[in-house]
C-alpha positions in Angstrom: 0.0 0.0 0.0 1.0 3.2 -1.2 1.9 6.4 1.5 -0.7 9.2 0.0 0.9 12.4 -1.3 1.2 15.2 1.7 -0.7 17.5 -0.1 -3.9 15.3 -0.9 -6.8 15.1 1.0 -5.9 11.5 2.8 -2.0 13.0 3.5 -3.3 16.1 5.0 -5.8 13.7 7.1 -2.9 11.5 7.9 -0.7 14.8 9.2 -3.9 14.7 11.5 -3.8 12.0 13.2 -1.4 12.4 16.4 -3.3 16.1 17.2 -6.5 14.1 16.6 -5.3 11.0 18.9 -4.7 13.2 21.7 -8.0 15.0 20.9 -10.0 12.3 21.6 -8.3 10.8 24.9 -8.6 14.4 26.0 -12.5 14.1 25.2 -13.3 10.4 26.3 -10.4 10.6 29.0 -9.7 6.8 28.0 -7.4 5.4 26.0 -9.5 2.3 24.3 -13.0 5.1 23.8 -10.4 7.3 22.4 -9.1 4.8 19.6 -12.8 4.2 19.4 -13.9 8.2 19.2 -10.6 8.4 16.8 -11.9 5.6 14.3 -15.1 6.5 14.6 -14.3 10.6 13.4 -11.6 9.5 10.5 -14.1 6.9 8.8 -16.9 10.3 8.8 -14.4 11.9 7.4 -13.3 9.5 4.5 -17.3 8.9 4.0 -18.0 12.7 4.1 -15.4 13.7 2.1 -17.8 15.5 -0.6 -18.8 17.7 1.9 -15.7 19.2 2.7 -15.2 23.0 1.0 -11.8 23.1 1.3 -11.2 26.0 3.7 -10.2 24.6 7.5 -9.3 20.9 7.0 -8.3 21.0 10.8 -11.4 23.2 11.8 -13.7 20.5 9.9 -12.3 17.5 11.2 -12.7 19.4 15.2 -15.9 20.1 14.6 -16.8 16.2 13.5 -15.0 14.4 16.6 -16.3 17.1 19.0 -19.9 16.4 17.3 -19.1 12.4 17.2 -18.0 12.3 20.9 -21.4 14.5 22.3 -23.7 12.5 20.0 -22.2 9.4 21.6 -22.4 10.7 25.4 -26.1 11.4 24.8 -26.6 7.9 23.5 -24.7 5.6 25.9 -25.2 4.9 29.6 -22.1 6.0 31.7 -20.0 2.7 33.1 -19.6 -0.2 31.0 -18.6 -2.7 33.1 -16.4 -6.3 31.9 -16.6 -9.2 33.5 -13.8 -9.8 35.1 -13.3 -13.5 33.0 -13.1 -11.1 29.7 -11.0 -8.9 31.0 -7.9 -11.8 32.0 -6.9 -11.3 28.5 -6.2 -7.2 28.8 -2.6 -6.2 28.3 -1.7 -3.9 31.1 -0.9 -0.3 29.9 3.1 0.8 29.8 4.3 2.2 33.3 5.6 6.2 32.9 8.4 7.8 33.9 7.0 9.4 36.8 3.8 7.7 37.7 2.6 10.7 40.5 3.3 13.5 38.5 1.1 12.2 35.4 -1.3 11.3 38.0 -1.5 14.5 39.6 -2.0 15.9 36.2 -4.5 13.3 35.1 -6.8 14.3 38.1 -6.1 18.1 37.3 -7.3 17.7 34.0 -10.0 15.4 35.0 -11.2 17.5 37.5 -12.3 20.2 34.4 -15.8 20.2 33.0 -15.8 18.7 29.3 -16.2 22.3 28.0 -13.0 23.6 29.9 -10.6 20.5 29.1 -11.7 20.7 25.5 -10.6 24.3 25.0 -7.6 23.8 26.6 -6.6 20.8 25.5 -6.9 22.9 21.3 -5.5 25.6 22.5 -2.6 24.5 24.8 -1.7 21.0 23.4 -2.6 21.3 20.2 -1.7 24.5 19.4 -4.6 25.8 17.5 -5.8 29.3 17.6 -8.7 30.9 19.8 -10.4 31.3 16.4 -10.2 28.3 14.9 -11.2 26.7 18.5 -14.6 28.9 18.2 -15.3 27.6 15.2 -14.5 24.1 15.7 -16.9 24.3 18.8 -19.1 26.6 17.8 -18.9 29.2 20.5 -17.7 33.1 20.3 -13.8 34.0 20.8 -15.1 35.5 24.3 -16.3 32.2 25.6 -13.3 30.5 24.3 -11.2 33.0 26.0 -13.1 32.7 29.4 -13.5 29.2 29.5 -9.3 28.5 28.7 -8.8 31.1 31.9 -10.9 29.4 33.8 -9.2 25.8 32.8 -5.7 27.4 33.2 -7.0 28.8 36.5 -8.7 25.5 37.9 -5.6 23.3 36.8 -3.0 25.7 38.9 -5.3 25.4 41.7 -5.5 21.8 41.8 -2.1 21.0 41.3 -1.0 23.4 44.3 -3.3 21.9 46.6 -1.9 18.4 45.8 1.8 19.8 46.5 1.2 20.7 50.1 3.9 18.9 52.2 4.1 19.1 55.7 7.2 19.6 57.7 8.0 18.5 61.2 9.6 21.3 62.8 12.7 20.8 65.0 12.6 20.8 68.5 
């Protein structure tokens, strides 16, 4: 199987993919519903493709996982659970460098409403302008601008109040 050229539609969708990745573990704060939410959004895409204009490829593809993942949070019931039996065959996921830091972090980030980690996960991780974040959500500049304060905000508070150490004193 052939690479596709950069500059066609499928290259430009494959350039995509590791912003989109992240995306969608940001949104489904999972790993496996994020693969899921990812497949899901590229196959729209490739299905969809006559209804793309041309303008925002990035923008257009936002605005499809952001309406694939709320579509699917209306529709499904909160805590699927596996039997344990079906789950002896799970590989266990890779151990990180520095398991309390990306913990602390996790529960930061997870502590944000869905509307705050999304804009800050475009803006900050991604890298993607307030603009283009408006218009992938569909909400004014202000709100975006509001909402990734109040993120930044909520995060700094959470991680500060997990790094309080107490010290004896010395007698």
């Amino acid at each position: 199987m052939k690479t596709p050229a950069p500059e066609s539609f499928e290259g430009q969708i494959l350039a995509l993919l590791p912003s989109l990745r992240r995306y969608s573990r940001s949104l489904t704060r999972s790993d496996a519903d994020g693969e899921d939410l990812l497949q899901d959004c590229v196959e729209k895409i490739l299905t969809r493709r006559g209804q793309w204009r041309g303008l925002n490829l990035r923008g257009w593809v936002l605005t499809i996982m952001t309406n694939l993942y709320r579509n699917g949070r209306r529709g499904k019931a909160r805590g699927g659970l596996v039997e344990l039996d079906a789950a002896e065959d799970m590989a266990a996921p890779e151990p990180v460098a520095d398991p309390l830091e990306c913990a602390r972090l996790n529960d930061a980030l997870n502590s944000l409403s869905e509307e705050h980690r999304a804009v800050l996960m475009l803006i900050v991780i991604e890298g993607y302008s307030y603009s283009e974040v408006a218009a992938a959500l569909d909400i004014p500049i202000g709100t975006v601008m509001s909402r990734l304060s109040r993120a930044r905000q909520r995060v700094a508070e959470h991680l500060k109040a997990d790094n309080i150490i107490t010290l004896r004193r010395p007698k």
